[in-house]
PyMOL Python script that loads the backbone (N, CA, C, O; Angstrom):
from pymol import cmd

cmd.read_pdbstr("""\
ATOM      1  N   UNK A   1      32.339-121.679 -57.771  1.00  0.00           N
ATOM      2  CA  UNK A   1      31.052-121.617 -57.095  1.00  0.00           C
ATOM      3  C   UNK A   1      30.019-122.326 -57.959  1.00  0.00           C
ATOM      4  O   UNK A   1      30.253-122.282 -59.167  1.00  0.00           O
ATOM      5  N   UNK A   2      29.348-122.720 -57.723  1.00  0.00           N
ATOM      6  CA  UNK A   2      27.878-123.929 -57.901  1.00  0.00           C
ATOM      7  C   UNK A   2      26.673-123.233 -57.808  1.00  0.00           C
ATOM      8  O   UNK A   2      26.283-122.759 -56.741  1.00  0.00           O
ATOM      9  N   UNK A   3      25.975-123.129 -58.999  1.00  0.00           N
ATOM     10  CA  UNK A   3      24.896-122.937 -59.143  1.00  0.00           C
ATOM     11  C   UNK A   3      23.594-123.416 -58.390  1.00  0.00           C
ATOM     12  O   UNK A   3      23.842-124.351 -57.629  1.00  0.00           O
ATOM     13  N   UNK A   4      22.530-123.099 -58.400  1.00  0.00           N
ATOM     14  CA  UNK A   4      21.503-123.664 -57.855  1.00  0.00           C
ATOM     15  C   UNK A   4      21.023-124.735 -58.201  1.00  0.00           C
ATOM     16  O   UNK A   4      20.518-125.559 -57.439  1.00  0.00           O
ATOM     17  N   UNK A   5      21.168-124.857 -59.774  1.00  0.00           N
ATOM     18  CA  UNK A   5      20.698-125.963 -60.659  1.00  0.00           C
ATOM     19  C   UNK A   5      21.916-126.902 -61.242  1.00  0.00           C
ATOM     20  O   UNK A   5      21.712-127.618 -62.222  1.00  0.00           O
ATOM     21  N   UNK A   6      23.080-126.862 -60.644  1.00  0.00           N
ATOM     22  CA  UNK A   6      24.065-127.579 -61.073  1.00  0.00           C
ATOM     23  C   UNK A   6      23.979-129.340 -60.399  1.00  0.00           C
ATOM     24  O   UNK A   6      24.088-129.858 -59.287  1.00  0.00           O
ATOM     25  N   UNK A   7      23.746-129.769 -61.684  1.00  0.00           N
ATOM     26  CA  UNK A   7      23.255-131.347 -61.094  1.00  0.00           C
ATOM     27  C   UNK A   7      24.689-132.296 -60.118  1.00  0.00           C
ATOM     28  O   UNK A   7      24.811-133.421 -59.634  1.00  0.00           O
ATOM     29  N   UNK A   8      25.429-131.223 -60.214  1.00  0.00           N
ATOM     30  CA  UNK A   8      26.487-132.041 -59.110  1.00  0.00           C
ATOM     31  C   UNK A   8      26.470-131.383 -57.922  1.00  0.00           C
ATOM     32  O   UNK A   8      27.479-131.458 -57.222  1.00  0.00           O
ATOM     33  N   UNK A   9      25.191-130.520 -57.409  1.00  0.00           N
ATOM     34  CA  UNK A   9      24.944-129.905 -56.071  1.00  0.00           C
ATOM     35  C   UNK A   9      23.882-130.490 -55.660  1.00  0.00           C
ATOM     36  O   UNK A   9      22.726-130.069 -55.722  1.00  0.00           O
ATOM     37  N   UNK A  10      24.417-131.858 -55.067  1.00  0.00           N
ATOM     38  CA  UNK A  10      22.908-132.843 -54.607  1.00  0.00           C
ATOM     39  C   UNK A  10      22.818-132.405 -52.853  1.00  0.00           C
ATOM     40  O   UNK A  10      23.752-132.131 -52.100  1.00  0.00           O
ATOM     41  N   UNK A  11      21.502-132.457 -52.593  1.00  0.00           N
ATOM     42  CA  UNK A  11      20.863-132.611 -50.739  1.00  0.00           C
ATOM     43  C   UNK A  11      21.652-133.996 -50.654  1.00  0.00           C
ATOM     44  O   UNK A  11      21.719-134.978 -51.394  1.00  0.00           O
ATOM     45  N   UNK A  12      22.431-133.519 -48.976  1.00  0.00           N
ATOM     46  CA  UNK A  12      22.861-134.571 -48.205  1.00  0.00           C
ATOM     47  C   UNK A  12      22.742-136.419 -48.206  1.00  0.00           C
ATOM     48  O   UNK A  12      23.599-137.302 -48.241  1.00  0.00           O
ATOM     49  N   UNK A  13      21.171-136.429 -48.148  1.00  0.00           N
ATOM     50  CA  UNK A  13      20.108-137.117 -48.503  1.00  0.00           C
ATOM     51  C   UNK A  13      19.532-137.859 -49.608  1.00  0.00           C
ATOM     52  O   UNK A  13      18.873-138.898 -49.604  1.00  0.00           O
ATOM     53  N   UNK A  14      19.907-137.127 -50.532  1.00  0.00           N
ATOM     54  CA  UNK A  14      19.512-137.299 -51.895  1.00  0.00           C
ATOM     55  C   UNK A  14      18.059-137.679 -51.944  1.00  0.00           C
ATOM     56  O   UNK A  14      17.423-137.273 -50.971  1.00  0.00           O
ATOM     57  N   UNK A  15      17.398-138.339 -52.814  1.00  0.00           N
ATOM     58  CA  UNK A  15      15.812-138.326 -52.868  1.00  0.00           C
ATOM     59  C   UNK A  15      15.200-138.870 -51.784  1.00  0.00           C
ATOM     60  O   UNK A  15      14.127-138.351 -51.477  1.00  0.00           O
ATOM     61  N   UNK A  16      15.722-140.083 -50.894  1.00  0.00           N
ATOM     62  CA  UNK A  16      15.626-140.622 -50.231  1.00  0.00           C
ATOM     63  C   UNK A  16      15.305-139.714 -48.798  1.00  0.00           C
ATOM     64  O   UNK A  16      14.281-139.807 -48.120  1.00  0.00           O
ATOM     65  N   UNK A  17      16.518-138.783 -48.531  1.00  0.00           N
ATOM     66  CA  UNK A  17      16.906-137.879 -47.460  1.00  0.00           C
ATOM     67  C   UNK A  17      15.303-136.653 -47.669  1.00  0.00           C
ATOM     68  O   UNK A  17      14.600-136.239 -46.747  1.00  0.00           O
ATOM     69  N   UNK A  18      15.166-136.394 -48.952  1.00  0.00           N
ATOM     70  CA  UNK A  18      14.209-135.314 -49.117  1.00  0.00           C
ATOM     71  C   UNK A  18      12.945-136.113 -48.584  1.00  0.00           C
ATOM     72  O   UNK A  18      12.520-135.657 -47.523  1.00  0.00           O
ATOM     73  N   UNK A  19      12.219-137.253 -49.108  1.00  0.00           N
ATOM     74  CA  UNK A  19      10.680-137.827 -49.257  1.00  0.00           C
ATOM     75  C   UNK A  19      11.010-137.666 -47.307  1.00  0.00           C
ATOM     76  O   UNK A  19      10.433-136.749 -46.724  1.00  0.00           O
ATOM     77  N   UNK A  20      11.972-138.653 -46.472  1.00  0.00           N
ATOM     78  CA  UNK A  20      12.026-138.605 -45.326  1.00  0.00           C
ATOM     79  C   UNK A  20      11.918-137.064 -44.567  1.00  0.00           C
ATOM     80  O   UNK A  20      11.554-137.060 -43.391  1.00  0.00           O
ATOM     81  N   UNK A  21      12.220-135.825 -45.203  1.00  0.00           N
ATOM     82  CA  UNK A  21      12.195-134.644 -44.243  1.00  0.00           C
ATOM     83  C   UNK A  21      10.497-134.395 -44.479  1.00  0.00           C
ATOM     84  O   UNK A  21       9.768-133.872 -43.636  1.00  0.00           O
ATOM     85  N   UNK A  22      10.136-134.799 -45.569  1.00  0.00           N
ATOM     86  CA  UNK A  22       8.847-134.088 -46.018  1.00  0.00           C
ATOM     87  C   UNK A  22       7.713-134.743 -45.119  1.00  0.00           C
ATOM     88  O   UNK A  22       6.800-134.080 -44.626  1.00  0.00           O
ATOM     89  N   UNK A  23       7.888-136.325 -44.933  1.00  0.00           N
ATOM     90  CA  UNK A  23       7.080-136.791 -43.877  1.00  0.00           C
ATOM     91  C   UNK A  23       6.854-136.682 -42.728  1.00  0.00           C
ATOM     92  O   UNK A  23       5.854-136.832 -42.025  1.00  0.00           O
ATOM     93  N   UNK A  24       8.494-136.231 -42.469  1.00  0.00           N
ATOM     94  CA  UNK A  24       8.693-136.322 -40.833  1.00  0.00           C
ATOM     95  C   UNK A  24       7.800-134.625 -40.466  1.00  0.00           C
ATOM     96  O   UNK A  24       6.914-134.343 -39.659  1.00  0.00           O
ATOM     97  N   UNK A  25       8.390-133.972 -41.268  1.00  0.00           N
ATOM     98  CA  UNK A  25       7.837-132.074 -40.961  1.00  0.00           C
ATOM     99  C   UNK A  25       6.113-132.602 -41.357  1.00  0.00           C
ATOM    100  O   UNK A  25       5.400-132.218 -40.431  1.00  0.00           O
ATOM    101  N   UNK A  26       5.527-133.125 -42.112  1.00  0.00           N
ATOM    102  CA  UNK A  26       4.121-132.984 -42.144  1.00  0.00           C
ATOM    103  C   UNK A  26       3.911-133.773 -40.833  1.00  0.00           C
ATOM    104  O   UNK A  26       3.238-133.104 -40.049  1.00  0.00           O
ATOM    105  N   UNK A  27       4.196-134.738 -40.437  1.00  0.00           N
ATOM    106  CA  UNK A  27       4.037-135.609 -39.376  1.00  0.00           C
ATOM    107  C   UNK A  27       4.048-134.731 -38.176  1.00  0.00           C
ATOM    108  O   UNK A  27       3.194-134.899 -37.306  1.00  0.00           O
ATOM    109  N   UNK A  28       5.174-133.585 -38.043  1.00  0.00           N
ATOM    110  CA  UNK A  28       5.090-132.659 -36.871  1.00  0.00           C
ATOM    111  C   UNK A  28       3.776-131.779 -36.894  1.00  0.00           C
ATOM    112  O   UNK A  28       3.149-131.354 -35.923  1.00  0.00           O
ATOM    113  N   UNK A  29       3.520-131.613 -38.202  1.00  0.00           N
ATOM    114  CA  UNK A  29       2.439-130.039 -38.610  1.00  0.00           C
ATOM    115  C   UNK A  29       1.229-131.087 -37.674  1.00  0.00           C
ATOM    116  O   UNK A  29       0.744-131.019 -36.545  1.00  0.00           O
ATOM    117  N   UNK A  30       1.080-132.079 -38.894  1.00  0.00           N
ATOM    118  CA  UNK A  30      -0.453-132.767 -38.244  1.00  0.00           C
ATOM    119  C   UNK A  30      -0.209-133.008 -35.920  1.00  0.00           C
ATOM    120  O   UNK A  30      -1.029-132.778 -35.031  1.00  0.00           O
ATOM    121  N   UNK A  31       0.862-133.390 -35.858  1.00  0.00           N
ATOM    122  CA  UNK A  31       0.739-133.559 -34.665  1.00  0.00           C
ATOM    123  C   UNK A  31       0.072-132.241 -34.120  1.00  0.00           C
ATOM    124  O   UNK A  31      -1.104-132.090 -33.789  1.00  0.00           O
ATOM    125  N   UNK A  32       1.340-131.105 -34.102  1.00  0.00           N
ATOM    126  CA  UNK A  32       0.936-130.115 -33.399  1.00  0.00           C
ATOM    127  C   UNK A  32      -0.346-128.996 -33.235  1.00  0.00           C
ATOM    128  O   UNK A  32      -0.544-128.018 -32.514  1.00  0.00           O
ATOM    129  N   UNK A  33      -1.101-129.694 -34.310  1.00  0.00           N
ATOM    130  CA  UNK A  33      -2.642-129.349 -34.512  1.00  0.00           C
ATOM    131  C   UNK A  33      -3.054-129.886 -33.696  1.00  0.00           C
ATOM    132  O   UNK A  33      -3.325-129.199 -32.711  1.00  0.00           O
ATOM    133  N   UNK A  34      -3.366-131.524 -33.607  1.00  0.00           N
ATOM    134  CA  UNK A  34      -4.019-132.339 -33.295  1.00  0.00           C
ATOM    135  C   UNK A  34      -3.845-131.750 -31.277  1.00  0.00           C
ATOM    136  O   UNK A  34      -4.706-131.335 -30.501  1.00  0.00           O
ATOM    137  N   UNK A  35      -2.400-131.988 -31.094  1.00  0.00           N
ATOM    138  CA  UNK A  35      -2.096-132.121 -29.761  1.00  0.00           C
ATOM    139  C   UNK A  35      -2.504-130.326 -29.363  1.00  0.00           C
ATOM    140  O   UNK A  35      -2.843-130.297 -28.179  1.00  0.00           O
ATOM    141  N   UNK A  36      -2.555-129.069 -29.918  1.00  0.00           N
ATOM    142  CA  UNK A  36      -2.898-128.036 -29.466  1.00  0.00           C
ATOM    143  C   UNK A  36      -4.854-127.940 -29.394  1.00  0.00           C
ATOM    144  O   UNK A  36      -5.561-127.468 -28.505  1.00  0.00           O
ATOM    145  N   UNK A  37      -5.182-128.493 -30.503  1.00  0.00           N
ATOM    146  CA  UNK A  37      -6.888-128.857 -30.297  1.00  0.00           C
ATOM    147  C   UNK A  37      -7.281-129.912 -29.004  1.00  0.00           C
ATOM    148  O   UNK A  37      -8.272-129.816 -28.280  1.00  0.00           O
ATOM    149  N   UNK A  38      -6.653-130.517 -28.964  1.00  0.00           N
ATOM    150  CA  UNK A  38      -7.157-131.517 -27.784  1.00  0.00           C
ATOM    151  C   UNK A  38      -6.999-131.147 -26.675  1.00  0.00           C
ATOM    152  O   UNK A  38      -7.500-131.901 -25.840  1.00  0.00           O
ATOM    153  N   UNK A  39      -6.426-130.149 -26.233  1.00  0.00           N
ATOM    154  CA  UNK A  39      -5.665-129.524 -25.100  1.00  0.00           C
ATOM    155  C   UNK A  39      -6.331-128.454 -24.699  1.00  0.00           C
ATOM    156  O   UNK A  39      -6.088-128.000 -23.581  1.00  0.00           O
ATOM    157  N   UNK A  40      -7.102-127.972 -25.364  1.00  0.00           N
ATOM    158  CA  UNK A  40      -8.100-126.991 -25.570  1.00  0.00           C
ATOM    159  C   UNK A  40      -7.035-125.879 -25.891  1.00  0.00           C
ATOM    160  O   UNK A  40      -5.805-125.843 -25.912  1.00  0.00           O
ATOM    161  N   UNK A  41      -8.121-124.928 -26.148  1.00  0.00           N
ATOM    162  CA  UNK A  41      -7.147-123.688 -27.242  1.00  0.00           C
ATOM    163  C   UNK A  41      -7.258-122.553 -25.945  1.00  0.00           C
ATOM    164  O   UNK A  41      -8.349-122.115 -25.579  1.00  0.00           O
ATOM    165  N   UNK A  42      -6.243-122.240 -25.452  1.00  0.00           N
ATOM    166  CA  UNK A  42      -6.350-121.027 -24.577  1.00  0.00           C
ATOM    167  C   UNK A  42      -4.958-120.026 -25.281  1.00  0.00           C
ATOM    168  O   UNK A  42      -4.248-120.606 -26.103  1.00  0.00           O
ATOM    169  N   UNK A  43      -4.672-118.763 -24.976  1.00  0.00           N
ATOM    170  CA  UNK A  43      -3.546-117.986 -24.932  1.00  0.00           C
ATOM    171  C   UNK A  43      -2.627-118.082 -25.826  1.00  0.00           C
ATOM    172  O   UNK A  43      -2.490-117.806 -27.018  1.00  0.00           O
ATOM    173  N   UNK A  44      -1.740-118.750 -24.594  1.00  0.00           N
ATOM    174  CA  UNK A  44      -0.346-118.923 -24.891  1.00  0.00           C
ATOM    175  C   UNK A  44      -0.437-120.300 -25.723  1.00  0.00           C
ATOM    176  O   UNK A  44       0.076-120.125 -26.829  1.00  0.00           O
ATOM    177  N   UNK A  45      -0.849-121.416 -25.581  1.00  0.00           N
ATOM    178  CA  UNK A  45      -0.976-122.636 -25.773  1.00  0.00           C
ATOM    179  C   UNK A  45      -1.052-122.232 -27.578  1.00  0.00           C
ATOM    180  O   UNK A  45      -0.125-122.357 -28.377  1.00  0.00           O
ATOM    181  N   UNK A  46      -2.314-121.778 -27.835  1.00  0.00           N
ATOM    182  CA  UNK A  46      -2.951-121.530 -29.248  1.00  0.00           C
ATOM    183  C   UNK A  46      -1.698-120.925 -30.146  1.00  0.00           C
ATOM    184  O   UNK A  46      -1.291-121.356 -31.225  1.00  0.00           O
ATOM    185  N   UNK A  47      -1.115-119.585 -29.235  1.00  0.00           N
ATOM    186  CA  UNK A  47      -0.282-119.060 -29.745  1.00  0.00           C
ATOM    187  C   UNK A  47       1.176-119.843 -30.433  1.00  0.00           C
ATOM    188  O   UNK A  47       1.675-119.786 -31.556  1.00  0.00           O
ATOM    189  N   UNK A  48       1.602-120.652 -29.045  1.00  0.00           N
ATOM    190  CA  UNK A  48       2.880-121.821 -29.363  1.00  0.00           C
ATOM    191  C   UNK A  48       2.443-122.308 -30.477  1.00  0.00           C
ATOM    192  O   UNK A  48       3.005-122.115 -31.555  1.00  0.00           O
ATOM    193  N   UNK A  49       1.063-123.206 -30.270  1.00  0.00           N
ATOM    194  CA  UNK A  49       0.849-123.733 -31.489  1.00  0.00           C
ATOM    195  C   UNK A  49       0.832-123.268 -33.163  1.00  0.00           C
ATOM    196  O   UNK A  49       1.413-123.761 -34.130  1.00  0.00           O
ATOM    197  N   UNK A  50       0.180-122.452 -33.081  1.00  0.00           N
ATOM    198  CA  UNK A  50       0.147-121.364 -34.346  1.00  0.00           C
ATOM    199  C   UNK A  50       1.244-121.320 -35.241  1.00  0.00           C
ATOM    200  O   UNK A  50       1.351-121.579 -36.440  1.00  0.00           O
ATOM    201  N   UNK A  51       2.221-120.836 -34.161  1.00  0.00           N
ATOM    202  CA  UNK A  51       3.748-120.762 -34.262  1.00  0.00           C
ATOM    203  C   UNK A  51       4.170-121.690 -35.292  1.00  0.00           C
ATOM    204  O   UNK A  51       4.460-121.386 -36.450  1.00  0.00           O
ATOM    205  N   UNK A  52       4.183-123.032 -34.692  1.00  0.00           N
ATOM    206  CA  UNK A  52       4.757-124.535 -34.502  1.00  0.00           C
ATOM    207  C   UNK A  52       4.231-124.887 -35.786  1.00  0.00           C
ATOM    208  O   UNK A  52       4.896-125.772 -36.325  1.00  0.00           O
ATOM    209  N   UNK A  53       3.421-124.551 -36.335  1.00  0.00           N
ATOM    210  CA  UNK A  53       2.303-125.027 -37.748  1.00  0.00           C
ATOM    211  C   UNK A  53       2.794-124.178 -38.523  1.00  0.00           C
ATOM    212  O   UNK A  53       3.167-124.524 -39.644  1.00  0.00           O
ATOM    213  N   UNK A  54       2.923-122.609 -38.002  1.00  0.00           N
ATOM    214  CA  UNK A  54       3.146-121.948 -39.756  1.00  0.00           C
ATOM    215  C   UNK A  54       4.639-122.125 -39.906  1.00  0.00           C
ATOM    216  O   UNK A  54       5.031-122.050 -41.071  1.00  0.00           O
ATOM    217  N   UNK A  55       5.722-122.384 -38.818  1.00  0.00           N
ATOM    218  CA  UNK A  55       6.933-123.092 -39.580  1.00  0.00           C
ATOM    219  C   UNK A  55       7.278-124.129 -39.927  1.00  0.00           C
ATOM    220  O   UNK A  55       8.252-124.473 -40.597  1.00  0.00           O
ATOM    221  N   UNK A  56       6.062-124.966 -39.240  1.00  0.00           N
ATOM    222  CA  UNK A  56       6.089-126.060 -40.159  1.00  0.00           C
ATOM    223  C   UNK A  56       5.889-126.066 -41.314  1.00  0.00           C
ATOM    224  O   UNK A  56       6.715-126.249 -42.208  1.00  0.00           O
ATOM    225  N   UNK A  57       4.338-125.790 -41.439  1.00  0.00           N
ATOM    226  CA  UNK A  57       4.349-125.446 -43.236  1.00  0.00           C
ATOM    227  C   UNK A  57       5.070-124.933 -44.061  1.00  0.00           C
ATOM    228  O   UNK A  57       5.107-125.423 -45.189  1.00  0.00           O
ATOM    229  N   UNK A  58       5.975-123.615 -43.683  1.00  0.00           N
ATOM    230  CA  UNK A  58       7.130-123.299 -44.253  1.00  0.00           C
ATOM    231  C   UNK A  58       8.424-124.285 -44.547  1.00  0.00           C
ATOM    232  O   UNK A  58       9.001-124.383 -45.630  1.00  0.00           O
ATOM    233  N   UNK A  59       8.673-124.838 -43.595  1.00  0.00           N
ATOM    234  CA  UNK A  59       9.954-126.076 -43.512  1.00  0.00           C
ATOM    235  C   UNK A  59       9.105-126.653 -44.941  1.00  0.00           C
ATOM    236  O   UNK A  59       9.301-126.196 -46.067  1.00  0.00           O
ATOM    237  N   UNK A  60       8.075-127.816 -44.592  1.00  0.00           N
ATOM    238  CA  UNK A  60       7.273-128.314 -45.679  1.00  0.00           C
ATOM    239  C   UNK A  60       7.294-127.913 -46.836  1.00  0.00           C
ATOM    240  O   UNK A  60       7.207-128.819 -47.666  1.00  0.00           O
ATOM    241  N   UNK A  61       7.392-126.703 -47.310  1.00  0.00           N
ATOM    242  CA  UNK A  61       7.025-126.307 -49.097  1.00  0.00           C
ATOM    243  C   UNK A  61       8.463-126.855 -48.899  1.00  0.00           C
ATOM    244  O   UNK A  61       8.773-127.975 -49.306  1.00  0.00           O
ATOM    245  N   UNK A  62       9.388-125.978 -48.219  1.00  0.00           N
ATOM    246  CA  UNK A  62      10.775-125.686 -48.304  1.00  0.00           C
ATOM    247  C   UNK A  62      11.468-127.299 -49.229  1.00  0.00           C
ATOM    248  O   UNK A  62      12.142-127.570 -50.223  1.00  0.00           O
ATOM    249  N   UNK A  63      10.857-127.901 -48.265  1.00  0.00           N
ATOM    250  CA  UNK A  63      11.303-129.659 -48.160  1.00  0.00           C
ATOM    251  C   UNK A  63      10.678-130.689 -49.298  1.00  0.00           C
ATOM    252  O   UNK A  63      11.190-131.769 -49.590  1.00  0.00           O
ATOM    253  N   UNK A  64       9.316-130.075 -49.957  1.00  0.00           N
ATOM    254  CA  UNK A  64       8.629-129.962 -50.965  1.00  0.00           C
ATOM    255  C   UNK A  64       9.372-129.423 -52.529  1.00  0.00           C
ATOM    256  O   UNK A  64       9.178-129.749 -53.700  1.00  0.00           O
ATOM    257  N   UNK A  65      10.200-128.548 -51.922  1.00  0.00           N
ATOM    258  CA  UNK A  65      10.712-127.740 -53.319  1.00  0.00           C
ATOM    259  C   UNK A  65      11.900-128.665 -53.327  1.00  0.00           C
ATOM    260  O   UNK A  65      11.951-129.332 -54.360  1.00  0.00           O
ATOM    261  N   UNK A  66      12.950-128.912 -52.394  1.00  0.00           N
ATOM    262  CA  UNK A  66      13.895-129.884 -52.836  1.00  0.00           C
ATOM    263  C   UNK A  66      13.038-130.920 -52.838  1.00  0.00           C
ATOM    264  O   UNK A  66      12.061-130.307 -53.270  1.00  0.00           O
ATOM    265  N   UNK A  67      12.768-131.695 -52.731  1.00  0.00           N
ATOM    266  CA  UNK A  67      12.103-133.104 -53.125  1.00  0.00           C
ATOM    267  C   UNK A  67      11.813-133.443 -55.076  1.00  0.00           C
ATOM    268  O   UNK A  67      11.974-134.388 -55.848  1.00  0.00           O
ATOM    269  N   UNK A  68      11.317-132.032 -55.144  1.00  0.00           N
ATOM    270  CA  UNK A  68      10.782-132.096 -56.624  1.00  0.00           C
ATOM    271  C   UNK A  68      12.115-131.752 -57.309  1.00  0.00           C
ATOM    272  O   UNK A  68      12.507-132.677 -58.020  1.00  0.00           O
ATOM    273  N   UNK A  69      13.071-130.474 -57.288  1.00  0.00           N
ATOM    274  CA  UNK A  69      14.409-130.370 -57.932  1.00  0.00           C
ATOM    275  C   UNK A  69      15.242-131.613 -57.570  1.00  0.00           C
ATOM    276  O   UNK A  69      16.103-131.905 -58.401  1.00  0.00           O
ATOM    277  N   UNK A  70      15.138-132.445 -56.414  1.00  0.00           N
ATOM    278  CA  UNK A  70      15.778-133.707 -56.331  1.00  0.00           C
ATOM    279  C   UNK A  70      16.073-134.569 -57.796  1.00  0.00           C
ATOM    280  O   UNK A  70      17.079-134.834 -58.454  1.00  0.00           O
ATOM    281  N   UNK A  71      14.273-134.910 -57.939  1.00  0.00           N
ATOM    282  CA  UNK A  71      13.212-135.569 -58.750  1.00  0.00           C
ATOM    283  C   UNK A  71      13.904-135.390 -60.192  1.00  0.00           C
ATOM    284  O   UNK A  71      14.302-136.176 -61.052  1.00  0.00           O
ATOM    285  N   UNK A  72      13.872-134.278 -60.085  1.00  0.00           N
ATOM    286  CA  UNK A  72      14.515-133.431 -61.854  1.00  0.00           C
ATOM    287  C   UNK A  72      15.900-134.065 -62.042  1.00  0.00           C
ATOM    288  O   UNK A  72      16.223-134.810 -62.967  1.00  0.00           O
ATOM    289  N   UNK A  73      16.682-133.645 -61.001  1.00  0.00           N
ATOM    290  CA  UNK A  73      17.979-134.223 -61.165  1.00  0.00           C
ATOM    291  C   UNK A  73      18.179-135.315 -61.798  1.00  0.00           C
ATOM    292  O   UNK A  73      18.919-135.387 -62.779  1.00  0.00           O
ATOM    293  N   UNK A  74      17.452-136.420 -61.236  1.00  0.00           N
ATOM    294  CA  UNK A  74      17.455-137.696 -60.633  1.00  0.00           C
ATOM    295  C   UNK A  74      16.972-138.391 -62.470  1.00  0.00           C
ATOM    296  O   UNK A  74      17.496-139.293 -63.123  1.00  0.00           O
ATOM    297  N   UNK A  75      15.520-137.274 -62.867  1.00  0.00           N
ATOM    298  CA  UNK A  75      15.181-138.092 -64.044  1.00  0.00           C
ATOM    299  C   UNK A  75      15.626-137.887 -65.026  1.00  0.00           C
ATOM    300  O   UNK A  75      15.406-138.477 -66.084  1.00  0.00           O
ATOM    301  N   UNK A  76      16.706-136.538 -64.712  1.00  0.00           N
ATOM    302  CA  UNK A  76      17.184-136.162 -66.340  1.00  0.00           C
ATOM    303  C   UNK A  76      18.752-136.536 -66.360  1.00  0.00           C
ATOM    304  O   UNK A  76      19.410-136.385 -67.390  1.00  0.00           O
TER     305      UNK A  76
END
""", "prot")
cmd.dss("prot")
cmd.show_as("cartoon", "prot")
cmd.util.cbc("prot")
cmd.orient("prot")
């Protein structure tokens, strides 16, 4: 079994795969702001949205934290 920090347990992706999830998930966060404000904020709408942002931001650190242990790997 493989540690968390074992530098031969690389993301799919490798640094490349990480910078790409981190853009694409902020790229969703900013959308689904943008597109739930313009739409006006009622109910259900606000609510979906809400949703849609705080797992985004979660995905984001998530995708944030491998990106940087990538980084480590990569420079040491």
């Amino acid at each position: 079994m493989t540690s968390e920090n074992d530098p031969t347990r690389e993301a799919p992706g490798g640094v490349l795969g990480a910078w790409f999830n981190v853009v694409v998930c902020t790229g969703i966060v900013i959308g689904a702001v943008v597109y739930t404000l313009s739409q006006g904020v009622t109910g259900p709408d606000a609510l979906i949205g809400a949703a849609v942002v705080v797992i985004g931001i979660g995905l984001d650190i998530y995708f944030v934290r491998t990106l940087l242990r990538q980084r480590r790997r990569t420079t040491s």
